[in-house]
C-alpha positions in Angstrom: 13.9 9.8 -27.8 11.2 8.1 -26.4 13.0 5.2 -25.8 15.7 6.4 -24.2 13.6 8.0 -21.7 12.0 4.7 -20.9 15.5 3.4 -20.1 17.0 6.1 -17.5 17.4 5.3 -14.3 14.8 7.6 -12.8 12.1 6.2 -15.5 12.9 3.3 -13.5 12.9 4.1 -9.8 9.6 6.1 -10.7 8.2 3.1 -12.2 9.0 1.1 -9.1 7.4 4.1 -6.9 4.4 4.3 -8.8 4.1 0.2 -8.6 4.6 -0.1 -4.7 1.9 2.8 -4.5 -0.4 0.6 -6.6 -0.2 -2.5 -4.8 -1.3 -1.2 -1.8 -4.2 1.0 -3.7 -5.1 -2.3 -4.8 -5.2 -3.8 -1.8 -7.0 -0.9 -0.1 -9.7 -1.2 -2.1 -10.4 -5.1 -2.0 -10.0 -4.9 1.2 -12.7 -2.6 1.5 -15.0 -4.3 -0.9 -14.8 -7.3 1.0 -12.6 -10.1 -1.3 -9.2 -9.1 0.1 -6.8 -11.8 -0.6 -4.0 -13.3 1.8 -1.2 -11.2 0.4 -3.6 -8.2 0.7 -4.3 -8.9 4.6 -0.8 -9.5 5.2 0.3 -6.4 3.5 -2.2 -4.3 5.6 -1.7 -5.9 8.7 1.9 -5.6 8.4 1.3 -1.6 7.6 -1.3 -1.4 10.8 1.1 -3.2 12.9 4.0 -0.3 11.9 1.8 2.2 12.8 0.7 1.2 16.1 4.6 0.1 16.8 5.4 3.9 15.5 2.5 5.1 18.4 0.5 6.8 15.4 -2.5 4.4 15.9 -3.2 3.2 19.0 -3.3 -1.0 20.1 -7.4 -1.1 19.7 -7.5 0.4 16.6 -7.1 -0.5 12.7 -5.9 2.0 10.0 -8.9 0.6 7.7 -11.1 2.1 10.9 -10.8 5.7 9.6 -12.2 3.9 5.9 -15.0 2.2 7.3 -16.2 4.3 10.3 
């Protein structure tokens, strides 16, 4: 039973949500402790630079700004 379970695909697209919500967790939080990595800063600058595109955060400002004051 279990098994099977493992194998549908909805196991599987859930898996992939739950993993692309991680890696950017992840990178949240080295970013704020201070040992980011190069894949972590391009993933965040690549999300900051969406949101300013999308107008929800304006050219001066960072998305890490409402984590760090």
């Amino acid at each position: 039973m279990a098994a099977q379970g493992i194998a549908t695909k909805k196991s599987v697209k859930l898996d992939d949500i739950g993993f692309g919500r991680l890696v950017f967790l992840l990178s949240l939080r080295r970013a704020l402790q201070g040992s980011a990595n190069a894949e972590d800063i391009g993933l965040l600058d690549a999300i900051n630079d969406s949101l300013q595109a999308l107008g929800l955060l304006g050219s001066s400002k960072t998305f890490l700004d409402s984590f760090t004051g």
